[in-house]
ZAMI-557758 format. One line per field, with one value per residue (C-alpha): x, z, y; residue number from 0; residue in one letter. Coordinates in steps of 0.05 Angstrom, whole numbers, plus 32768, in hexadecimal, padded with zeros to 4 digits. Each point is the difference from the previous one (the first is absolute). Layout:
N
px <- (X|...) .
pz <- (Z|...) .
py <- (Y|...) .
n <- (NUM|...) .
res <- (a|...) .
% end
This chain:
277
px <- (8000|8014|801E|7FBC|7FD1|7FC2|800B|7FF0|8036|7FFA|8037|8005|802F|7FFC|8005|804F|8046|7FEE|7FC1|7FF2|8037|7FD1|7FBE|802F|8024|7FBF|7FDA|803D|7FED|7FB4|7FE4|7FD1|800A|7FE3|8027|7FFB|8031|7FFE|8016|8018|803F|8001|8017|8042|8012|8042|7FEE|7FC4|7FCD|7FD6|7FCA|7FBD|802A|8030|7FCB|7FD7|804B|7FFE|7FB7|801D|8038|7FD5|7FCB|8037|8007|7FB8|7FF6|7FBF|800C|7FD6|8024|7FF1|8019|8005|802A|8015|7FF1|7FB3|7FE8|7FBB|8026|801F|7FCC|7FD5|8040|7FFF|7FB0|7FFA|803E|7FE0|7FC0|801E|803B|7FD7|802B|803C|803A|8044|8014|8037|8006|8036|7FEB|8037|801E|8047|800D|8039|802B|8015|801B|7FC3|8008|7FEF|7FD0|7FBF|7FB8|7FE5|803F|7FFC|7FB1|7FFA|8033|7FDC|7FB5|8023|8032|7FDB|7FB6|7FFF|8012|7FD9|7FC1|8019|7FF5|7FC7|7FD9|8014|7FF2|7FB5|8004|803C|7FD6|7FCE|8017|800D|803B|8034|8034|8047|8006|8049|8012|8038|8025|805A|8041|7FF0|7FC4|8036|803A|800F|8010|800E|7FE0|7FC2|7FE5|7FB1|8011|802C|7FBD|7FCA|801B|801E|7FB1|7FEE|802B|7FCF|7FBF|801A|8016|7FB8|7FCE|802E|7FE5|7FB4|7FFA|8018|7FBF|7FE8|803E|8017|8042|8029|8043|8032|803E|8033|802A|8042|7FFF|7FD4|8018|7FB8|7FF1|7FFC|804C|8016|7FF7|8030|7FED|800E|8040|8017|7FEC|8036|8028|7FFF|8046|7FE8|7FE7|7FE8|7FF2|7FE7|7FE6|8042|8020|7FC8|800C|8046|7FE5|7FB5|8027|8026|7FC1|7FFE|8026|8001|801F|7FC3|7FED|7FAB|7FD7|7FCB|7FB7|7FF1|802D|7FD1|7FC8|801B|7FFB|7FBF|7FEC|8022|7FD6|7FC4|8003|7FF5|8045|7FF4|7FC7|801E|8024|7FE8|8019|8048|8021|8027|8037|8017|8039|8039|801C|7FFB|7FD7|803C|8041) .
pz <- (8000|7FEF|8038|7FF4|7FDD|8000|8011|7FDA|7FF1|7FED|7FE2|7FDF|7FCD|7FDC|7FB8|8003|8032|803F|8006|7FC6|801E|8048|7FDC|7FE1|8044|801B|7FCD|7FFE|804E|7FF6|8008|7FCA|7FE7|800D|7FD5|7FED|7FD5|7FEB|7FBA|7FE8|800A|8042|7FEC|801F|8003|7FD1|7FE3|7FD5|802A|8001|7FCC|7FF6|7FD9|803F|802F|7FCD|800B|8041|7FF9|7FD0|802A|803D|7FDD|7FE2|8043|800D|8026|8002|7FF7|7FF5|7FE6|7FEF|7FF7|803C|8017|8050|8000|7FF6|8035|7FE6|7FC6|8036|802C|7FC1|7FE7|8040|800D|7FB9|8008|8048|7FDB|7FCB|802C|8041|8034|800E|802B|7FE5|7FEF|7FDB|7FFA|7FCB|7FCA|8005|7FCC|7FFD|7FE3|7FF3|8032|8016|8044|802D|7FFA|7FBA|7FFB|7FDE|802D|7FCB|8001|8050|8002|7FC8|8023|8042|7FD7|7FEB|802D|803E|7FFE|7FC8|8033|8030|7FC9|7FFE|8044|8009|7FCA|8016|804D|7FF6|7FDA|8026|8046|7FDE|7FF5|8051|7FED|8003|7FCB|7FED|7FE0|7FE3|7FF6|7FC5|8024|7FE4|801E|7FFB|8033|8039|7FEA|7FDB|7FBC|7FD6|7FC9|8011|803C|7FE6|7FFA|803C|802F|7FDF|800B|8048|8004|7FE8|8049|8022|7FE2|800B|8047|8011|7FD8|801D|8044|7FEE|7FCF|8031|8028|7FBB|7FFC|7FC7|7FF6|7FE2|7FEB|7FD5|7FBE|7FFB|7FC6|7FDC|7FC1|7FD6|7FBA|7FDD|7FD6|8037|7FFD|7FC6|7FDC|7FEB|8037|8036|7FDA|8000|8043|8014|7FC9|7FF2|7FDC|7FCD|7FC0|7FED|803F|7FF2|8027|800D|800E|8034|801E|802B|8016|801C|8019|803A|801C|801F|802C|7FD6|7FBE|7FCE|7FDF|800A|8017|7FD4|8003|801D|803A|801B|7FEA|8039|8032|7FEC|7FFF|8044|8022|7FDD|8010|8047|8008|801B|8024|803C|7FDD|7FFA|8004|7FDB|7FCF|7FD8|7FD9|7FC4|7FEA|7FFE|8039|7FE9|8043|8029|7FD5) .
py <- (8000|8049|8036|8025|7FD2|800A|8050|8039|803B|804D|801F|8047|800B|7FB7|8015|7FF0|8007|7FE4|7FFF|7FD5|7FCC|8001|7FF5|7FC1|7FEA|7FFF|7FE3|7FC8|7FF1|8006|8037|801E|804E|8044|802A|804A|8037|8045|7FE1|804A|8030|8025|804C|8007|7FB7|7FF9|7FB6|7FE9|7FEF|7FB6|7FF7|7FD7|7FCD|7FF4|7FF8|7FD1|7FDA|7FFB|7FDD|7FD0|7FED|7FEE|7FE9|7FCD|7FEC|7FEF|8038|8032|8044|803C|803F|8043|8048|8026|8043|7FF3|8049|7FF6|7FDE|7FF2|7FD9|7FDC|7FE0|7FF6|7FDA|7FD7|7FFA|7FE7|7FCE|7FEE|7FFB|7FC5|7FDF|7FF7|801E|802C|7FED|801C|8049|8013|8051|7FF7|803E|8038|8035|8023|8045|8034|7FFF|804A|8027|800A|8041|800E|7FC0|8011|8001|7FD9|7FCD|7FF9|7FFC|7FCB|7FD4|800A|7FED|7FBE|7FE6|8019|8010|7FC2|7FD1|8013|8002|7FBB|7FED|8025|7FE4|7FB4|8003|7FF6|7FC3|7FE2|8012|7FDD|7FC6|7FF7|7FD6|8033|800F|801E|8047|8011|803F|800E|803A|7FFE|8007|8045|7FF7|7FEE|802E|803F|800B|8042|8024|7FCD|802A|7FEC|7FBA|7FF5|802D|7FCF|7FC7|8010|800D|7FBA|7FED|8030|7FEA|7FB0|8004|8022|7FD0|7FC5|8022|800F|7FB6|7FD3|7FEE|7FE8|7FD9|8023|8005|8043|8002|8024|7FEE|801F|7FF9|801F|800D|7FCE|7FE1|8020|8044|802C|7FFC|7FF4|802F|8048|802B|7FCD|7FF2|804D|800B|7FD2|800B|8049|800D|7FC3|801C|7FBB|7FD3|7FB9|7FCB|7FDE|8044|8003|7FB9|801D|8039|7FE5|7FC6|802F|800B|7FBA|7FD8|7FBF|8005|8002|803B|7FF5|7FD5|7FD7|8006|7FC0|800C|802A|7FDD|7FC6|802E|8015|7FB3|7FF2|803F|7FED|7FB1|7FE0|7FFB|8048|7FF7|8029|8032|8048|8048|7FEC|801A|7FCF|8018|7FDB|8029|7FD8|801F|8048|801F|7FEB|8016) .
n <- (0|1|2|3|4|5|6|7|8|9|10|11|12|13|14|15|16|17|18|19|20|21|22|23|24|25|26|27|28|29|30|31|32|33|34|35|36|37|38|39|40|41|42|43|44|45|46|47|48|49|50|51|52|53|54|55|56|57|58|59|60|61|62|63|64|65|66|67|68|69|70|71|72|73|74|75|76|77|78|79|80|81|82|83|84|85|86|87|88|89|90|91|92|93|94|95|96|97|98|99|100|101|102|103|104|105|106|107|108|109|110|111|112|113|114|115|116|117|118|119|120|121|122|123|124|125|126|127|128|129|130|131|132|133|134|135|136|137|138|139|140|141|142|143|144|145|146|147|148|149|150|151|152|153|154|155|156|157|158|159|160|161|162|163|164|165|166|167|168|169|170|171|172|173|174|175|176|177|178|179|180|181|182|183|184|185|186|187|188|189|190|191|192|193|194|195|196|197|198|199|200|201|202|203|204|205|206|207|208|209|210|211|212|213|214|215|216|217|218|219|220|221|222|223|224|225|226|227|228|229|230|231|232|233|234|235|236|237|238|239|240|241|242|243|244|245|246|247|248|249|250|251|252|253|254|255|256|257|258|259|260|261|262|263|264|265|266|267|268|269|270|271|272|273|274|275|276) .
res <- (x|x|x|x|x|x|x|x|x|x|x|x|x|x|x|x|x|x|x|x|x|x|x|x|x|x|x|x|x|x|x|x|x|x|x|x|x|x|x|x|x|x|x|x|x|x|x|x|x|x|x|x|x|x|x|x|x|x|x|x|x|x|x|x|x|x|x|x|x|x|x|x|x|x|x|x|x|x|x|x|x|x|x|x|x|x|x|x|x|x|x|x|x|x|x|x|x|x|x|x|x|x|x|x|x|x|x|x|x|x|x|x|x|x|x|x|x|x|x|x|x|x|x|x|x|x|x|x|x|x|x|x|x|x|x|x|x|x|x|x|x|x|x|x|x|x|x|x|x|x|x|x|x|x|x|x|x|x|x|x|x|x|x|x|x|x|x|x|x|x|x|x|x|x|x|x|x|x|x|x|x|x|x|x|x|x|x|x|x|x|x|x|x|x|x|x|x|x|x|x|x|x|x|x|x|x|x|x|x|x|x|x|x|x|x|x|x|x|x|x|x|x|x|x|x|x|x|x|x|x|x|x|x|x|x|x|x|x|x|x|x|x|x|x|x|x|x|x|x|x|x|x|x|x|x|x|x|x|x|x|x|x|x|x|x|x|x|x|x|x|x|x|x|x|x|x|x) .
% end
């Protein structure tokens, strides 16, 4: 039998990158799919963003598995999107019992001082307020259920330690800690578990790409993807450059499964060792 057979998972950002690999790792171990995108380009964001066609991917791939899953296009900004996303999925898949809070953006990185309002706020409408749309919009069905659950917040690296020119990412997702630490508090006389990810930099499009290359490389006229390798590897402690997808999609797994029945209000780094060098 699967880690979470027989369970049902909602995860945000599932077109592609990690999400799509949870809405697989879970569907590998069982569980069937509630799965919701943006499926456009976030202004600001300096990679192409998901589409309809990567989200129709992720359906095939855990529908290969045998897997149930119900997906649509939702912003994490829009709330009402959200809980009809979940309702609906509740509505076809029976029940609710895992949350994954995975959908997040980056943007130009700049000095806080000379960041854009419009930069800052649409980091803080995704990374932060998203995630908590999230939650919010899951804790009715998982309370219904009265079986309890896991929620899993997708904070970074950046949500346990600073970074600069990243001032909006590093805040949100040091609020993602915040908002964690006090639903772990008010969910756990439903027995619902909350807990936070961590990771370093992950091998998917919202790093490589140019302007995450320049930012580390800024004398390079030309950086490339192997030129980046060196210089995102000295982040960590271990000698890899990035993690892959699925790496956090085990710890995602683990927090979601029995296995972590008792385990709430932590925040999990998997980072290679970069919060500690």
């Amino acid at each position: 039998m699967g880690r979470v057979e027989g369970k049902v998972a909602f995860i945000t950002g599932a077109a592609r990158g990690q999400g799509r690999s949870h809405a697989i790792r879970l569907a590998q171990e069982g569980a069937d799919i509630i799965a919701i995108d943006v499926c456009e380009k976030i202004p600001g964001t300096v990679y192409d963003g998901a589409t309809e066609e990567d989200l129709a991917e992720t359906v095939r791939q855990v529908e290969a598995l045998d897997r149930r899953i119900v997906a649509s296009k939702a912003d994490v900004r829009d709330f009402a999107a959200l809980k009809a996303a979940v309702d609906d999925g509740v509505a076809q898949l029976g029940r609710l019992d895992i949350v994954s809070a995975n959908a997040g953006i980056s943007t130009s990185p700049g000095p806080a001082e000379s960041m854009s309002d419009e930069t800052w706020q649409t980091m803080i409408d995704i990374n932060l307020t998203g995630v908590w749309h999230t939650a919010k919009a899951a804790i009715p069905a998982l309370k219904a259920g009265g079986r309890g659950g896991s929620i899993i917040l997708t904070s970074s690296a950046a949500g346990l330690m600073g970074y600069p020119n990243v001032s909006h990412y590093v805040s949100a997702k040091h609020g993602v800690v915040g908002l964690m630490r006090t639903l772990a508090l008010e969910l756990a006389p439903d027995m619902i578990r909350v807990n936070s990810v961590h990771p370093t930099q992950v091998d998917t499009d919202m790093i490589q790409n140019e302007a995450t290359y320049r930012l580390f490389m800024p004398d390079n006229p030309n950086p490339t993807r192997d030129d980046f390798a060196p210089a995102s590897q000295a982040m960590n402690a271990l000698p890899i450059p990035w993690v892959e997808a699925v790496d956090i999609s085990n710890a995602v797994l683990f927090l979601a499964s029995d296995e972590a029945r008792y385990i709430t209000g932590v925040t999990l780094p998997v980072d290679a060792g970069a919060v500690i060098k």
